[in-house]
VMD Tcl script that builds the backbone (N, CA, C; Angstrom):
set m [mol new atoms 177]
animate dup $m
set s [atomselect $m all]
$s set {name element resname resid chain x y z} {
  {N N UNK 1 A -54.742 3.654 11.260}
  {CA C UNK 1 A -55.304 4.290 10.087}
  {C C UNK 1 A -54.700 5.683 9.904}
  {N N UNK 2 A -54.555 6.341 8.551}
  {CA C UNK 2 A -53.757 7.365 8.494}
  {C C UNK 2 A -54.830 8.708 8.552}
  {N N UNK 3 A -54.432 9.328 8.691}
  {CA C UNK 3 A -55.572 10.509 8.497}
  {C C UNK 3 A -55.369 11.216 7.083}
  {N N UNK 4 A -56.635 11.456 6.642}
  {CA C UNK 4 A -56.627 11.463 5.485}
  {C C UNK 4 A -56.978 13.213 5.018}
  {N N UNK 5 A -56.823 13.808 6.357}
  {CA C UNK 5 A -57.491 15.444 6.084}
  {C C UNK 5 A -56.539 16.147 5.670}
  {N N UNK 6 A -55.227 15.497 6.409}
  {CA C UNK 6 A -53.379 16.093 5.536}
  {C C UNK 6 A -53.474 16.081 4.191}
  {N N UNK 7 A -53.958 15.060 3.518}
  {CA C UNK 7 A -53.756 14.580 1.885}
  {C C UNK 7 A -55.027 15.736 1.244}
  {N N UNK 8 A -56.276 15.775 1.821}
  {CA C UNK 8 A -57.277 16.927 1.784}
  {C C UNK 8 A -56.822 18.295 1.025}
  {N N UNK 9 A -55.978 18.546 2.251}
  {CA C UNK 9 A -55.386 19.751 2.494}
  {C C UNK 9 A -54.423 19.920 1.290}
  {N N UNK 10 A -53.871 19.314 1.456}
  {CA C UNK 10 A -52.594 18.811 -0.004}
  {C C UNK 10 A -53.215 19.377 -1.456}
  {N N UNK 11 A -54.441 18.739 -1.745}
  {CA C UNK 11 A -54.680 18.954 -2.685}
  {C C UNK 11 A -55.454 20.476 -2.992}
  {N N UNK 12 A -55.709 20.750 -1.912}
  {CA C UNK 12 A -56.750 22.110 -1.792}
  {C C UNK 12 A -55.580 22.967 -2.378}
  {N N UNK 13 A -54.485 22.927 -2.005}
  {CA C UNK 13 A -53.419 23.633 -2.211}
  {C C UNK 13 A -52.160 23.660 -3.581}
  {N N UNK 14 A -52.827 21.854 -4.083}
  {CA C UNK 14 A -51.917 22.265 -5.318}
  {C C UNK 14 A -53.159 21.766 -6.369}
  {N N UNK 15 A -54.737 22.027 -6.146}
  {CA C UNK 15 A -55.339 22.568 -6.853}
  {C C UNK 15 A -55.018 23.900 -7.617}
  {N N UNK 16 A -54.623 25.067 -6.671}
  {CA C UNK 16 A -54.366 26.323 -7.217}
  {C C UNK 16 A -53.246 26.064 -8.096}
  {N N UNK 17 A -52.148 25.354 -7.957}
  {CA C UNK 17 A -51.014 25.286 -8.940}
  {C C UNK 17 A -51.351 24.580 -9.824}
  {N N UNK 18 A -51.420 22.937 -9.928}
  {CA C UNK 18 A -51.123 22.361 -10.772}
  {C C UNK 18 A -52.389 21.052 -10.577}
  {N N UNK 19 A -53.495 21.214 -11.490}
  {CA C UNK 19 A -54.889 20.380 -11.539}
  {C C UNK 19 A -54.348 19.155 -12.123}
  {N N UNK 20 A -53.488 18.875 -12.613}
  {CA C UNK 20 A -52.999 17.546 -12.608}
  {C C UNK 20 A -52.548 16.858 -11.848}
  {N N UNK 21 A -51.713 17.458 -10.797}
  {CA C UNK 21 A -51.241 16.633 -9.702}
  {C C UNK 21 A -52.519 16.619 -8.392}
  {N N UNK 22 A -53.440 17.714 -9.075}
  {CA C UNK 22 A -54.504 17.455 -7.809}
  {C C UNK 22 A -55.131 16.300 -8.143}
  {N N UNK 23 A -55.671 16.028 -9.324}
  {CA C UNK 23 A -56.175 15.277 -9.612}
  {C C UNK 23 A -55.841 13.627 -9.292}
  {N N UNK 24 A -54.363 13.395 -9.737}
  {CA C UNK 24 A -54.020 12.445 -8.720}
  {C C UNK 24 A -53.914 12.203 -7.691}
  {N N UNK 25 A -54.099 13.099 -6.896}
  {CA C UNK 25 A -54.298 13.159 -5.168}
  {C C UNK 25 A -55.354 12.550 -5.258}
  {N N UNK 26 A -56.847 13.286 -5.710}
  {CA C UNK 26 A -58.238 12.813 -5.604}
  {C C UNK 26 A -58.062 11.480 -5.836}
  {N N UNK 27 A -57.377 11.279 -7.126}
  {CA C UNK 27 A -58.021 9.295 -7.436}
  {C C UNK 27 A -57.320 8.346 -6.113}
  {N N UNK 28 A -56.700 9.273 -5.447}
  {CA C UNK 28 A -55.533 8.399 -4.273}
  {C C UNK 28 A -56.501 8.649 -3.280}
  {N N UNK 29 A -56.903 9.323 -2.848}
  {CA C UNK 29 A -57.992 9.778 -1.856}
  {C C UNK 29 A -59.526 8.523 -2.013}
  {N N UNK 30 A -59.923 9.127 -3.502}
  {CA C UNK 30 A -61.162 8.100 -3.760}
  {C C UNK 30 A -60.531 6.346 -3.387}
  {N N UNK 31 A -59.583 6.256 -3.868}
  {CA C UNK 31 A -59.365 4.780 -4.040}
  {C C UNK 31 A -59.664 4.442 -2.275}
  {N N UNK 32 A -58.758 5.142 -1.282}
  {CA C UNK 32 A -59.016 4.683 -0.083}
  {C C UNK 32 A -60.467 4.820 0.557}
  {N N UNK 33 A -61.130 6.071 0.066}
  {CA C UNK 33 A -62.645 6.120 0.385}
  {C C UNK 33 A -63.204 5.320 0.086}
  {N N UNK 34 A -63.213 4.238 -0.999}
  {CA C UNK 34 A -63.785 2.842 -1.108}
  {C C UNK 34 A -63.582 2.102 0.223}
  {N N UNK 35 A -62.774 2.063 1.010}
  {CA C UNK 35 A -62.424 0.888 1.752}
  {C C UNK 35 A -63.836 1.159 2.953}
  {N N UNK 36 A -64.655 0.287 3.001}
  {CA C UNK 36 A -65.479 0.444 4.018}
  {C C UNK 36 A -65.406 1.192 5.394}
  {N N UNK 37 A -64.287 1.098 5.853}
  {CA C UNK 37 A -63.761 1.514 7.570}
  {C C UNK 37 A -63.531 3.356 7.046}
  {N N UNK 38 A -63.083 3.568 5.835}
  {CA C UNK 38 A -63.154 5.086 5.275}
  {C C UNK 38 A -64.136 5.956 5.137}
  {N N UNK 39 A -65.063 5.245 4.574}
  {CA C UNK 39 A -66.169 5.602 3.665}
  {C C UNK 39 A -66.968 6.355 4.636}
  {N N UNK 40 A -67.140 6.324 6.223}
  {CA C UNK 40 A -67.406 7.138 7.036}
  {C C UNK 40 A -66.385 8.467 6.993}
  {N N UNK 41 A -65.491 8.521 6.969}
  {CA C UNK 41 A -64.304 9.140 7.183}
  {C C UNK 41 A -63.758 10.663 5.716}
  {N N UNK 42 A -63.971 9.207 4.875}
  {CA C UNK 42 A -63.811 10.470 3.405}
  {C C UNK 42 A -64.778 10.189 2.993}
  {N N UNK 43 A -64.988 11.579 2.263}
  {CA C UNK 43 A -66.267 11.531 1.259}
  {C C UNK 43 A -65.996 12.532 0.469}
  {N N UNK 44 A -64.946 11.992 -0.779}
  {CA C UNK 44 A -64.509 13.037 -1.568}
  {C C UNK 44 A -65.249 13.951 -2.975}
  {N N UNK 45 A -66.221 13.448 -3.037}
  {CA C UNK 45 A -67.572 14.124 -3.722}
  {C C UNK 45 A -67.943 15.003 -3.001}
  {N N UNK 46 A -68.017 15.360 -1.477}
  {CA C UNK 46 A -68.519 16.087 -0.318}
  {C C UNK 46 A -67.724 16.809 -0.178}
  {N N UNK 47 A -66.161 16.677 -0.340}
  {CA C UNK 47 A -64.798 17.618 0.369}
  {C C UNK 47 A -65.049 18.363 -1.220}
  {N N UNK 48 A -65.246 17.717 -2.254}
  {CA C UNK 48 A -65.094 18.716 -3.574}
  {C C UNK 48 A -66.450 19.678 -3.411}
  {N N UNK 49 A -67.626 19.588 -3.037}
  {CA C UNK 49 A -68.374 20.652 -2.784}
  {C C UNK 49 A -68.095 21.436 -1.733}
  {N N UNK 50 A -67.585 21.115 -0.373}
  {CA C UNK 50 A -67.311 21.433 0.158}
  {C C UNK 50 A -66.164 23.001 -0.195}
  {N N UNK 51 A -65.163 22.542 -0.759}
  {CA C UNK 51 A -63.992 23.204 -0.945}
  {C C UNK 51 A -64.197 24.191 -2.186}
  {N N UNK 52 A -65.338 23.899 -3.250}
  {CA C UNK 52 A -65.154 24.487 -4.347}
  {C C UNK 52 A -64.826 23.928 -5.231}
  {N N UNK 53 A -64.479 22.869 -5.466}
  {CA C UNK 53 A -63.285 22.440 -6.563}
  {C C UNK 53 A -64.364 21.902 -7.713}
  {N N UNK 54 A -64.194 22.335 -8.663}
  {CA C UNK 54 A -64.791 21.594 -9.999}
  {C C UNK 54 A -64.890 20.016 -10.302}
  {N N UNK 55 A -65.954 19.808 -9.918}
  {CA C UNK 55 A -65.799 17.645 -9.259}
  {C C UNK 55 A -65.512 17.583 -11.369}
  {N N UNK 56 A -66.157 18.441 -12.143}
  {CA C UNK 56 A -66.173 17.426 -13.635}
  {C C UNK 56 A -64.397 17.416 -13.782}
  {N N UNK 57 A -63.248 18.485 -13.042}
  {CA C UNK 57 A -62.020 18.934 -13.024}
  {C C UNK 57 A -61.293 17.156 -12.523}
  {N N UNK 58 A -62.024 16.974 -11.637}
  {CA C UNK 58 A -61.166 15.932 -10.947}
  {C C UNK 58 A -61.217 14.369 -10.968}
  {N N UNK 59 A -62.163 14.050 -12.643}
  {CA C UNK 59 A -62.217 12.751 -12.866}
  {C C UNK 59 A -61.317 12.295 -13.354}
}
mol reanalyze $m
mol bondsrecalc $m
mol representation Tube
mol addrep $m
């Protein structure tokens, strides 16, 4: 399984640049947080409060 806190991080960082390419990070992130064995693992509604990030920014 890959770790998914690199891709996290990724986006925390080109949040500040460019909210479009974060945004596709997130839907790449969510899509794998579906997978049951994840869903412990990510919880990208949680990393967006967590971090700050505007969740209405990243649908």
């Amino acid at each position: 399984m890959k770790d998914y806190r690199g891709l996290v991080h990724t986006i925390i960082k080109e949040e500040r640049k460019n909210l479009e390419k974060a945004m596709r990070y997130w839907r790449r992130l969510e899509f794998h947080a579906n997978h049951p064995e994840l869903a412990t693992l990510v919880d990208p509604m949680a990393m967006r409060i967590d971090y700050g990030i505007n969740i209405s920014d990243c649908k």
